[in-house]
C-alpha positions as CSV (number, residue, x, y, z in Angstrom):
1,X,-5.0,31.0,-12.4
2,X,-8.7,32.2,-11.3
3,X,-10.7,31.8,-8.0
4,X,-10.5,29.1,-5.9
5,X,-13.7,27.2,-7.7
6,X,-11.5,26.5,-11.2
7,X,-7.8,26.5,-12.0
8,X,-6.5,26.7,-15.7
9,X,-3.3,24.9,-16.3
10,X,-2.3,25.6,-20.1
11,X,1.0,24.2,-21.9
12,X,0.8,27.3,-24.7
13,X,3.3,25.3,-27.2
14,X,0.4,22.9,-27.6
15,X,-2.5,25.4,-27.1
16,X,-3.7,22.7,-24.3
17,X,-5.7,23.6,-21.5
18,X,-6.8,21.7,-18.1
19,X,-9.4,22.6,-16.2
20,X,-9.8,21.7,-12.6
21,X,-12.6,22.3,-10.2
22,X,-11.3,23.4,-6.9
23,X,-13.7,23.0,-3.9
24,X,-13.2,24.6,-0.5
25,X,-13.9,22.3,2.2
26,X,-12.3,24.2,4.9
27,X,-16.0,23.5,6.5
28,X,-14.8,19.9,6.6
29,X,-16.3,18.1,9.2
30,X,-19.2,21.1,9.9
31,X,-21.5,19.9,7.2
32,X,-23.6,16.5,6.7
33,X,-21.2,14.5,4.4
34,X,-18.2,16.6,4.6
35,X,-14.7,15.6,4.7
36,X,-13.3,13.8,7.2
37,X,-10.5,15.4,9.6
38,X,-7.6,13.6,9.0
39,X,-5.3,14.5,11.3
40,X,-2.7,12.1,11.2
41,X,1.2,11.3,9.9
42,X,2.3,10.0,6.7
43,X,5.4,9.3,4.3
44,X,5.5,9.2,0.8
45,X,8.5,7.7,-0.9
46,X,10.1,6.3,-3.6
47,X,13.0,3.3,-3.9
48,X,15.9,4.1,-6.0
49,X,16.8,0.6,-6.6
50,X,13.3,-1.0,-8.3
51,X,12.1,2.6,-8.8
52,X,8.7,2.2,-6.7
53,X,6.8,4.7,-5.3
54,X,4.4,4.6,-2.3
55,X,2.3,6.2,0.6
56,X,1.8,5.4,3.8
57,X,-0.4,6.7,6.8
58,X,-1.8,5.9,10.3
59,X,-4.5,8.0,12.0
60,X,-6.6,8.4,15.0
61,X,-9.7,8.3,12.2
62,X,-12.1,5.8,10.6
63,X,-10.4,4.4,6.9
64,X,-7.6,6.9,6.7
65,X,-6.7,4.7,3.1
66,X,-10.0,5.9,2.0
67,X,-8.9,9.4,1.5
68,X,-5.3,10.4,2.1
69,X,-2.8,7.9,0.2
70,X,-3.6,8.6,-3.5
71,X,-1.2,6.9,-6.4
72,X,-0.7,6.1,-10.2
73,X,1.9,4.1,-11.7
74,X,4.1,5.9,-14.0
75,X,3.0,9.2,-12.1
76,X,3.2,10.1,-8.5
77,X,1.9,9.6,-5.3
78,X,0.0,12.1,-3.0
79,X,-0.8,12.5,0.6
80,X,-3.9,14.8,1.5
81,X,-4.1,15.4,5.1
82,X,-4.9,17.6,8.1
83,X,-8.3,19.3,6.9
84,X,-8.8,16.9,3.9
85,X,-9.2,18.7,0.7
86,X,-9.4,15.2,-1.3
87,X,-9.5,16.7,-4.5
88,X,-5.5,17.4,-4.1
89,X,-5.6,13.5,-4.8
90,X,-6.9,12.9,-8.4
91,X,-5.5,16.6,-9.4
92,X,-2.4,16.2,-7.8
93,X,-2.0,12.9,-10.2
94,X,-2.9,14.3,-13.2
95,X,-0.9,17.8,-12.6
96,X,2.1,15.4,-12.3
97,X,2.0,13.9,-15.4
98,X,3.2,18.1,-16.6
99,X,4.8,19.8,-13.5
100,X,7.1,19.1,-10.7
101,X,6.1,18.3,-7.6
102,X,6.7,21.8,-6.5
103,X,4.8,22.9,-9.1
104,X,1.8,20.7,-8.0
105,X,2.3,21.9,-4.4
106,X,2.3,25.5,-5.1
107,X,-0.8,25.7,-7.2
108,X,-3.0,23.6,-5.3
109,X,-2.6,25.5,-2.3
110,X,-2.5,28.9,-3.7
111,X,-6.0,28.1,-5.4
112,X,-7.5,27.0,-2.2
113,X,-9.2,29.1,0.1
114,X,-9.2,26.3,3.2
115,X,-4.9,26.1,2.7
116,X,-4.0,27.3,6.2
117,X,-5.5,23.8,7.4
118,X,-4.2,21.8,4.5
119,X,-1.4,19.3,4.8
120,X,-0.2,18.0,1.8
121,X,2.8,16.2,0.0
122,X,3.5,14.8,-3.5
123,X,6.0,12.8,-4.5
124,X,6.5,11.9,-8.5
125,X,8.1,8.6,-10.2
126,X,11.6,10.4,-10.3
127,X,11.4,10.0,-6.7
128,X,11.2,13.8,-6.2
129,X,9.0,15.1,-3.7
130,X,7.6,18.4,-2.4
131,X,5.5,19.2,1.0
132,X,3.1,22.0,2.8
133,X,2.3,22.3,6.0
134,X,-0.8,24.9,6.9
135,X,-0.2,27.5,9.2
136,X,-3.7,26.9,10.8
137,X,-2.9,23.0,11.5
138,X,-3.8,22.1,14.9
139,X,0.3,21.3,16.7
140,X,2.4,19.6,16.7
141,X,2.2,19.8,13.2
142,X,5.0,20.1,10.3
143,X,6.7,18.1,7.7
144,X,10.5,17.0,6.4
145,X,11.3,16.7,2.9
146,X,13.9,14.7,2.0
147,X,16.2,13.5,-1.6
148,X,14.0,10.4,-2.1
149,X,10.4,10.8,0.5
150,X,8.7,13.4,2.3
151,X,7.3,12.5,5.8
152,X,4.1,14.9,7.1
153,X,2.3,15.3,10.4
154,X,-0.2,17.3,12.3
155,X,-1.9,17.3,15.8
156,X,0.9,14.7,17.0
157,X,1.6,14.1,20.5
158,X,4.6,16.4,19.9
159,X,7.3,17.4,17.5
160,X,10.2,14.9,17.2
161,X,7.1,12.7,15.2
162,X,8.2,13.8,12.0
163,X,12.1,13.2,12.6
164,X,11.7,9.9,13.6
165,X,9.4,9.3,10.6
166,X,12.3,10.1,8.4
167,X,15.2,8.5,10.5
168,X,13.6,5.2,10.0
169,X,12.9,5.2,6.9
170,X,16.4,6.3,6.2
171,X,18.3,3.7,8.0
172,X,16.2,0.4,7.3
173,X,16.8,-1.5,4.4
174,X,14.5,-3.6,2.8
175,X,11.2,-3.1,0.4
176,X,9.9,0.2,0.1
177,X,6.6,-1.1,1.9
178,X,8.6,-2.8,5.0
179,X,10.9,0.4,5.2
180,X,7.3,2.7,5.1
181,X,5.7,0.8,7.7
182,X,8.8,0.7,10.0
183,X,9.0,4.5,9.4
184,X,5.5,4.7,10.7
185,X,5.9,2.9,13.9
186,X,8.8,5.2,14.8
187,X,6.1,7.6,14.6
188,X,4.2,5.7,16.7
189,X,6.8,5.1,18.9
190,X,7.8,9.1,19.1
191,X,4.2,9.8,20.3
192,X,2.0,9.9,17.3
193,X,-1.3,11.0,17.5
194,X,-2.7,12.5,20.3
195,X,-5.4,10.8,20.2
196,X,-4.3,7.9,19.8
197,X,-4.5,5.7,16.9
198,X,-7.3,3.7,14.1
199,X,-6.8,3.1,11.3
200,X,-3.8,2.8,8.8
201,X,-2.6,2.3,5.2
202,X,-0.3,1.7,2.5
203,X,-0.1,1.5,-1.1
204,X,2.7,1.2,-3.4
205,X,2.5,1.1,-7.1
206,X,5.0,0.7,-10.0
207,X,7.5,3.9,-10.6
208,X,7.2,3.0,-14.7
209,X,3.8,1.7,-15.4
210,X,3.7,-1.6,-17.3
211,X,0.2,-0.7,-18.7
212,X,-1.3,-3.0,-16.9
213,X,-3.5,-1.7,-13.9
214,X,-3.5,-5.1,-12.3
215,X,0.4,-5.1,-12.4
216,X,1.5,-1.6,-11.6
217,X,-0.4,-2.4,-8.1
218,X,2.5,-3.5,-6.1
219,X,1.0,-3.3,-2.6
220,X,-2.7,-1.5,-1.4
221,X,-3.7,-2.5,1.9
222,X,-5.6,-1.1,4.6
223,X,-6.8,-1.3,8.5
224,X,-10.4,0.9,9.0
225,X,-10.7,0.0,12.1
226,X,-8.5,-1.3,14.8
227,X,-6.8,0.0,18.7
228,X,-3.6,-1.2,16.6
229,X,-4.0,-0.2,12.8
230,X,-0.2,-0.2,12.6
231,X,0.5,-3.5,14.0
232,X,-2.5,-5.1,11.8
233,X,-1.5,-3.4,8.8
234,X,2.5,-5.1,9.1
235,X,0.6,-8.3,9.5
236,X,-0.7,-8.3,6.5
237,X,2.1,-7.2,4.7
238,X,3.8,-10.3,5.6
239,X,0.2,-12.1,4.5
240,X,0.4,-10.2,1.6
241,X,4.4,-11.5,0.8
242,X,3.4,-14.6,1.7
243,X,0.7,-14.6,-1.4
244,X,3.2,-12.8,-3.7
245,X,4.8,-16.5,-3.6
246,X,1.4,-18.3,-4.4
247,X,0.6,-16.4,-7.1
248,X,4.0,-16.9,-8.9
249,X,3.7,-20.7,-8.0
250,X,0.5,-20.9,-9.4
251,X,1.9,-18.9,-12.2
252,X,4.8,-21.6,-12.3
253,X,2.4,-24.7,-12.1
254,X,0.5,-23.0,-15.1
255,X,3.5,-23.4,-17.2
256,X,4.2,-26.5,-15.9
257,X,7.7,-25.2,-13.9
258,X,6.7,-27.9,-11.2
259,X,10.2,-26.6,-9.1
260,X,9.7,-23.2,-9.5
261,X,5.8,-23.8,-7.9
262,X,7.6,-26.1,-5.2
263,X,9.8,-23.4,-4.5
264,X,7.3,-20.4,-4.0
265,X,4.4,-22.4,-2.2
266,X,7.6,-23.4,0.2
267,X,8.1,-20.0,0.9
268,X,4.3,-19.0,1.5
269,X,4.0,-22.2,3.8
270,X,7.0,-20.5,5.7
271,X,5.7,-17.3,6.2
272,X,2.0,-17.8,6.9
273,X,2.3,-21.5,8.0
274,X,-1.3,-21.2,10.0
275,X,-3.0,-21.0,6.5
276,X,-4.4,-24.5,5.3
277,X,-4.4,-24.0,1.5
278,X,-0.5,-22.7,1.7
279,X,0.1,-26.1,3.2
280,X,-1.8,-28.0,0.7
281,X,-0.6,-26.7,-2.4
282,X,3.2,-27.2,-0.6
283,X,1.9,-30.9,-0.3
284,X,0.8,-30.7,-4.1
285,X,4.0,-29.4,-5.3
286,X,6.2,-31.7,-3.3
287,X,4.2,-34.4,-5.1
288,X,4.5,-32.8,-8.6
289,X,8.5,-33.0,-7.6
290,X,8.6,-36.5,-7.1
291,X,8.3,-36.1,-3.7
292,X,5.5,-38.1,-2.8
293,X,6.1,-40.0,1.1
294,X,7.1,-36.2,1.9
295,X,3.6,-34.9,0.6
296,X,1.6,-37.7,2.7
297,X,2.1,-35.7,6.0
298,X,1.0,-32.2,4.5
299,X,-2.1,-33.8,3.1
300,X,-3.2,-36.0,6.2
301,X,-2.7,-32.3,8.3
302,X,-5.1,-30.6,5.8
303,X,-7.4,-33.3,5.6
304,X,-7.5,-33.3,9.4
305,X,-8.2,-29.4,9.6
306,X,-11.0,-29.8,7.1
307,X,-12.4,-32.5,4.7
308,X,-13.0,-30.4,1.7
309,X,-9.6,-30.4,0.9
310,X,-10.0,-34.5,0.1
311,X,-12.5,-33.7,-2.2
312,X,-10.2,-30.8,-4.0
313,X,-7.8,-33.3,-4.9
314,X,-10.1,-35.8,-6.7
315,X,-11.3,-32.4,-8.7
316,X,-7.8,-31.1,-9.5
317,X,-6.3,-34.7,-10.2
318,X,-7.8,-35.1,-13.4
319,X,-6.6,-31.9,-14.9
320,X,-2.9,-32.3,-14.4
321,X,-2.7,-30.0,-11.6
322,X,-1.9,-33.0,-9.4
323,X,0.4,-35.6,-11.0
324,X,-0.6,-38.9,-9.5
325,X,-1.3,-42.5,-10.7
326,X,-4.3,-44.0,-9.6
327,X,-2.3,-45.6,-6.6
328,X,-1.0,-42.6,-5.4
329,X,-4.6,-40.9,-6.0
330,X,-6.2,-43.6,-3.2
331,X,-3.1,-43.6,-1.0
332,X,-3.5,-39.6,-0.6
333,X,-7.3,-39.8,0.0
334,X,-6.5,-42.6,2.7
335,X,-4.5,-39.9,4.9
């Protein structure tokens, strides 16, 4: 290993060498552009059981998701924190895919001159994670590594943050994104920040990459800006479930499954029922289904809420997406 400016990582049985520029930004938030304070609490974690990984964070700072969750399918993920060094995100990736957590965590930090305000933690697709805490970060400030996650906080209203990170996360059962974002509001609820509280995020990505970018994306969401990031941010999740379901219906009415579609736009309807198009592609599927006289009340509400939607169906009708006669066509448009 040299200075702080480069590191060298060589596998010798393969005569393969890395090189990765390492930049201090222990100056952080002292020069024009610098990098952001982040001062803030985190968990990265993985789920035995569909072997995800994820990150999540909330912080008393603009677009936390911006800088400190990092993640690659197949890989790792990689909370950078305290006095943001955000290249420990893209190295801390590709390191993984060749060292141990550990191994990541030790050689970052020892090749950067700005580690006593560092706070970092990586977690790879075996679920095994690794953490640092800087002497120099402002308290209450530590972290908690445990067999599957690794939870991480700094400047916190005080120190039982951290603990209660990882209790939650522990006991709750569910997705790994629902058990992250409960283990975050026991932060919250601890004390969190003490500043208070902006922005959050969370990101989840496939433990065994598919190959496909647009797969191994499980879950990336994030609040910039809000007095309740946290609240926001579990919100969406249940926006962002609620899509999961209209994305496999419309998967299912592409290959003309008609009760597999009726099925997941059901389910959408039920979790996000304020959003119109959830309730008009219900309506569509229950009349795909045979279900026509139940469909006429679904359609007459969209309709009512905005008259678009009439002129949708006489677009989709034709190509098979709706399956009505030329009655049924006219009775529908009549609601």
């Amino acid at each position: 290993m040299t200075s702080h400016k480069e590191v060298f990582f060589c596998n010798v049985s393969t005569i393969e060498c890395m090189a990765f520029e390492m930049k201090d930004v222990s100056g952080a938030r002292l020069r024009r552009g610098g990098t952001p304070l982040a001062h803030t609490y985190s968990i990265v974690a993985f789920d035995p059981k569909t072997r995800d990984i994820g990150v999540g964070v909330q912080s008393h700072w603009f677009n936390v998701g911006a800088i400190v969750p990092w993640g690659k399918a197949g890989v790792g993920v990689v909370a950078t924190q305290s006095f943001v060094n955000p290249s420990f995100g893209p190295l801390g990736l590709e390191m993984m895919k060749k060292m141990s957590p550990k191994e990541v965590v030790d050689r970052l930090i020892a090749a950067d001159k700005g580690r006593n305000l560092r706070q970092l933690a990586v977690l790879d697709s075996k679920g095994r994670a690794a953490a640092y805490t800087g002497r120099s970060c402002i308290p209450a400030a530590g972290h908690l590594v445990g067999k599957t996650y690794s939870v991480q906080a700094n400047m916190m209203l005080n120190d039982s943050v951290w603990p209660e990170i990882s209790k939650a996360f522990v006991k709750t059962k569910g997705p790994l994104a629902e058990r992250m974002v409960a283990a975050l509001e026991a932060g919250e609820k601890a004390g969190g920040d003490i500043r208070g509280r902006q922005s959050a995020a969370i990101l989840v990505v496939r433990g065994e990459s598919t190959g496909n970018p647009w797969e191994d994306r499980l879950v990336d969401l994030r609040v910039d800006d809000s007095p309740e990031p946290l609240v926001e941010l579990k919100r969406l999740l249940k926006v962002h479930r609620a899509y999961e379901h209209m994305n496999n219906g419309d998967l299912a009415l592409e290959t003309g499954d008609a009760e597999l579609a009726l099925r997941h736009y059901s389910s959408a309807e039920k979790l996000f029922p304020d959003n119109i198009e959830m309730r008009f592609w219900h309506a569509a599927a229950l009349t795909n289904n045979g279900r026509f006289k139940e469909a006429l009340p679904l359609f007459g509400k969209v309709f009512s809420e905005d008259d678009n939607w009439r002129e949708f169906v006489v677009r989709i009708a034709p190509l098979g997406l709706l399956r009505v006669n030329d009655k049924q066509l006219k009775r529908i448009l009549r609601m």
